[in-house]
PALOKOL-576884 format. One line per 3 residues: for each residue x, y, z of N, C-alpha, C. Coordinates in steps of 0.2 Angstrom, whole numbers, always signed. Example, Ala and Ser with C-alpha at 12.3 -4.5 7.8 and 13.67 -1.06 7.14 Angstrom:
% PALOKOL-576884
+66,-28,+39,+62,-22,+39,+66,-16,+39 ~ +64,-11,+35,+68,-5,+36,+64,+0,+39
***
This chain:
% PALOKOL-576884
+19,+196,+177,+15,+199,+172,+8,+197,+173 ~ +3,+204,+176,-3,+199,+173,-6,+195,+170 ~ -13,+195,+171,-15,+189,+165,-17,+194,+161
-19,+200,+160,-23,+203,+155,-18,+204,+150 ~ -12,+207,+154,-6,+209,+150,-4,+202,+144 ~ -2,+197,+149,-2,+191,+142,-7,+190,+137
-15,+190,+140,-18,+188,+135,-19,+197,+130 ~ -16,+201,+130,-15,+206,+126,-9,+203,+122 ~ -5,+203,+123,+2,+202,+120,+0,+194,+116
-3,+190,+119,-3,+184,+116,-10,+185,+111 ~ -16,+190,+111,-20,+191,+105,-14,+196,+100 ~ -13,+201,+101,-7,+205,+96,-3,+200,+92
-2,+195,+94,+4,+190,+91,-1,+188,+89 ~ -7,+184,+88,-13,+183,+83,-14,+183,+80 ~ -13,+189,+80,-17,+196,+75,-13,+197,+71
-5,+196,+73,+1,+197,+67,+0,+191,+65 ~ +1,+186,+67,+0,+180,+64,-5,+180,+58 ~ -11,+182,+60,-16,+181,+54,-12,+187,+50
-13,+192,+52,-11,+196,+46,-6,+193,+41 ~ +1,+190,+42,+5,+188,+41,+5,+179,+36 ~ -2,+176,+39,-3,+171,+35,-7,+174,+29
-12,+181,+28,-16,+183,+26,-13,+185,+19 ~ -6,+187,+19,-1,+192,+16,+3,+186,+12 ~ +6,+180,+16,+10,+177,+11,+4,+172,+5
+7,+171,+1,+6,+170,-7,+4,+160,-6 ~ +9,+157,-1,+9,+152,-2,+2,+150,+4 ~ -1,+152,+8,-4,+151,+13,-10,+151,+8
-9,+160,+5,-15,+160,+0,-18,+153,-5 ~ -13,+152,-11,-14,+147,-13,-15,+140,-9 ~ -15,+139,-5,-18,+134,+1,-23,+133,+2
-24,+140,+3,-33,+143,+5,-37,+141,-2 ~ -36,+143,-8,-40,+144,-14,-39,+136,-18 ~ -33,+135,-16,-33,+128,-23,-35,+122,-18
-39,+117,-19,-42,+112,-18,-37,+106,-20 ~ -34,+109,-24,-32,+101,-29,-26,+101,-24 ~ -23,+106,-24,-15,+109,-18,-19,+104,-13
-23,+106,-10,-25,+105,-1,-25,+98,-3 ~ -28,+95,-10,-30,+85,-9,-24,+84,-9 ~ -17,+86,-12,-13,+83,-15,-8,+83,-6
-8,+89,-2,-5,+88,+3,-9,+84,+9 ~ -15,+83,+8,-17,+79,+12,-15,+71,+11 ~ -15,+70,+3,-16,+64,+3,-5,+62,+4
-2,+68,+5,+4,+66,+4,+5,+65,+15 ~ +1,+69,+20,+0,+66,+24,+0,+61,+26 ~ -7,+57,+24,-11,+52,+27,-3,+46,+24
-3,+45,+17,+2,+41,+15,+8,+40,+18 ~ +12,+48,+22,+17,+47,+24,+15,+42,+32 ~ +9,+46,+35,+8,+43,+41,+6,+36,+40
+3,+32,+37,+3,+26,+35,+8,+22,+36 ~ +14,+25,+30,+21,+22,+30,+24,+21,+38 ~ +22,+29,+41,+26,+27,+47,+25,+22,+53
+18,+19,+54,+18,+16,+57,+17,+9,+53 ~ +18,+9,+45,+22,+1,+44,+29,+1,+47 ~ +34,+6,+48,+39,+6,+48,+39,+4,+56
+35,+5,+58,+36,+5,+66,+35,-1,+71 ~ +33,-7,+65,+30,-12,+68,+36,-15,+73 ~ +42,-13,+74,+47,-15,+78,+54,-19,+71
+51,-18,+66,+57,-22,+61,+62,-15,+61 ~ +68,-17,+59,+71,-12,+56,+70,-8,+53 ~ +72,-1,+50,+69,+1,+46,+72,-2,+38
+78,-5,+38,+80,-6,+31,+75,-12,+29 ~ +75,-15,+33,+71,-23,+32,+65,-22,+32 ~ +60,-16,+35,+56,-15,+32,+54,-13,+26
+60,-8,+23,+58,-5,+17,+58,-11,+11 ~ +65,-13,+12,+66,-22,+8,+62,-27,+9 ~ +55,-28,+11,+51,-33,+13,+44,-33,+12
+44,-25,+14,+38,-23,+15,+35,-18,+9 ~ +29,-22,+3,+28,-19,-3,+23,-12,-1 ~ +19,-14,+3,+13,-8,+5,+17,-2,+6
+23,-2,+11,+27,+0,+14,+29,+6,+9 ~ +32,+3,+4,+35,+6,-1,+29,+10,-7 ~ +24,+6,-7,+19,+9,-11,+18,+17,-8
+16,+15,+0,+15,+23,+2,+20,+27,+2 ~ +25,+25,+2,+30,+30,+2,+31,+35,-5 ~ +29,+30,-12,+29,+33,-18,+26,+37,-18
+18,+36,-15,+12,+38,-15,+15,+45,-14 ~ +17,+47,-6,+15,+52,-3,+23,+56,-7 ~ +29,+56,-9,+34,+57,-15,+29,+60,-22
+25,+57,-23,+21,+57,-31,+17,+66,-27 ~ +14,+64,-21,+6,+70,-18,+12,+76,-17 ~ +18,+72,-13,+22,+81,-10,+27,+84,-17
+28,+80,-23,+29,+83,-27,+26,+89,-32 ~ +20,+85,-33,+15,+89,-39,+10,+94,-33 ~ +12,+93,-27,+8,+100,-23,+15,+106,-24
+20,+103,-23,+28,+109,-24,+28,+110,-31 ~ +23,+107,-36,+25,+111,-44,+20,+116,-45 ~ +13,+113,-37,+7,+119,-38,+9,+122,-38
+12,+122,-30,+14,+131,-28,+19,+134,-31 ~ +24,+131,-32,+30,+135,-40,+26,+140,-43 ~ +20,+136,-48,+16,+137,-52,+22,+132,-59
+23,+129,-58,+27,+124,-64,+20,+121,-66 ~ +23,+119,-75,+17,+119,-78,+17,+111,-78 ~ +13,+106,-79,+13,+101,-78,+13,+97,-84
+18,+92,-82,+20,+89,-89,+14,+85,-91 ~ +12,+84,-96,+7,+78,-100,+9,+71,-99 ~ +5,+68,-96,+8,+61,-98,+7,+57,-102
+10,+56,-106,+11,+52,-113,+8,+45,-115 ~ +2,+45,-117,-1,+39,-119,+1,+37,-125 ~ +6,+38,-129,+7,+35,-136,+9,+26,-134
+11,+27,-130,+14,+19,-131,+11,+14,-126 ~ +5,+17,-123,-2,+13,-122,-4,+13,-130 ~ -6,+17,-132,-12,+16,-138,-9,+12,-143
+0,+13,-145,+2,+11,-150,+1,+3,-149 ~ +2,-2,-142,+2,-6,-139,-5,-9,-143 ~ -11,-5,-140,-19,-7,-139,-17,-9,-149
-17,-4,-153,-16,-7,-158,-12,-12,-162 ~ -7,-14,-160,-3,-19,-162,-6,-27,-161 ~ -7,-25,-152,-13,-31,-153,-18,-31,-155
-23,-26,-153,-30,-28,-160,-26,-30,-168 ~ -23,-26,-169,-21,-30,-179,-22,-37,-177 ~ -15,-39,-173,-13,-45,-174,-18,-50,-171
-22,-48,-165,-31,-52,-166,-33,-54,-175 ~ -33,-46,-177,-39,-46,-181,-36,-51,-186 ~ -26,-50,-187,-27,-57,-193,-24,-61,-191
-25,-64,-187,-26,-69,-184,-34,-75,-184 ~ -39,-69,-183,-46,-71,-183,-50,-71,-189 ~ -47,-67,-195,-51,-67,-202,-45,-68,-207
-48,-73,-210,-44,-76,-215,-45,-71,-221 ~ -48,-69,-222,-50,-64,-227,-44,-59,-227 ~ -44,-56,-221,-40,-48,-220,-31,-51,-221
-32,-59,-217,-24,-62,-218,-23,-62,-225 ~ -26,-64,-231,-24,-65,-236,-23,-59,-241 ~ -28,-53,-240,-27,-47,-242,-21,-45,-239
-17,-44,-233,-12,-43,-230,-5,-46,-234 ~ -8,-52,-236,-2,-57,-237,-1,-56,-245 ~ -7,-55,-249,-7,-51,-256,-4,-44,-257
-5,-40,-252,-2,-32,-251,+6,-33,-251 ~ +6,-38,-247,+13,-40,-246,+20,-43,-252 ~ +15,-48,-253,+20,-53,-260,+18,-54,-264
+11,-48,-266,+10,-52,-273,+2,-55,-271 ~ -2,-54,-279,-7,-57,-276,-4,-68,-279 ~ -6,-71,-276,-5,-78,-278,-10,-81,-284
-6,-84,-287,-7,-87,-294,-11,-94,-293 ~ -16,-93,-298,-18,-99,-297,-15,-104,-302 ~ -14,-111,-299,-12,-116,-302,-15,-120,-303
-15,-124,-311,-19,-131,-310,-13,-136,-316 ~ -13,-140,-312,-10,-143,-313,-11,-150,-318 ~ -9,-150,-323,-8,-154,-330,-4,-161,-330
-5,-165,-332,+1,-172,-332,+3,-171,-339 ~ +9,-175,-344,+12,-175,-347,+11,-181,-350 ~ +10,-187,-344,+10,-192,-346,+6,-196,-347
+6,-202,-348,+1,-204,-351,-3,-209,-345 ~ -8,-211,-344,-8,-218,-338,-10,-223,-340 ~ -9,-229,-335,-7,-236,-338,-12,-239,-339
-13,-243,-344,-18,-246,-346,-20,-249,-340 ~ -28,-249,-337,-30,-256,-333,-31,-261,-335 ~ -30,-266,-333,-31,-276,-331,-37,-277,-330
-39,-279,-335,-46,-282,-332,-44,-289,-329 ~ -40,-295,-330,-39,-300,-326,-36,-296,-321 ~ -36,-301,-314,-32,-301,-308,-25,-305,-310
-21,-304,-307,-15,-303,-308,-14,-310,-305 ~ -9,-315,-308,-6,-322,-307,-13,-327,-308 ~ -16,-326,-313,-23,-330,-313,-23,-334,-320
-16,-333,-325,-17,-335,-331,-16,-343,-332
***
């Protein structure tokens, strides 16, 4: 086959090619979303990471079990190829729930705060059982006459 004839036939297959990536939806949304492109990029770089901690000549079970970086990339680049496949779905993205940071942040501020003011402690402890009674305390009996001698001196 000539040369002209291939480089004919190998531009036509180009030319479909492009048209063909031009056409599909997913290539499109490749092209246009940023956040898609960071998300698969960062789920490459992570995966290639992984693989050559995997590679250091350990096994690969002993590496996964040994080695934390290891495994972190691995989450990493699982966490990027997942939420680039909910892009492209077009899946709506779950919210991630901070109730039980904030709820946290406040249990401990309270328990600073009455901890460190006696004031809020006592109004707290009033809310609770009652405000406290004040007492004064009275005797009944009588007290003993003092000595003015010192005692075995008579």
């Amino acid at each position: 086959m000539p040369a002209k004839k291939r480089a004919a036939k190998a531009g036509a297959g180009a030319v479909a090619a492009g048209k063909a990536a031009r056409s599909n939806p997913y290539v499109q949304r490749i092209v246009e979303d940023d956040e898609l492109r960071e998300n698969l990029r960062t789920a490459f770089e992570s995966a290639r990471k992984a693989y050559s901690r995997m590679a250091n000549g350990k096994r690969p079970a002993k590496a996964l079990m040994d080695d934390k970086k290891l495994r972190k990339e691995l989450r990493e680049s699982a966490e990027s190829l997942r939420e680039a496949a909910d892009s492209l779905r077009g899946a709506k993205r779950r919210k991630k729930r901070k109730r039980g940071r904030g709820l946290l942040l406040l249990f401990v501020g309270a328990g600073l705060a009455l901890a460190l003011s006696e004031g809020l402690r006592k109004k707290v402890l009033d809310a609770l059982f009652g405000a406290e009674e004040e007492f004064e305390y009275t005797t009944t009996t009588t007290p003993e006459p003092s000595q003015t001698e010192p005692v075995g001196t008579t």
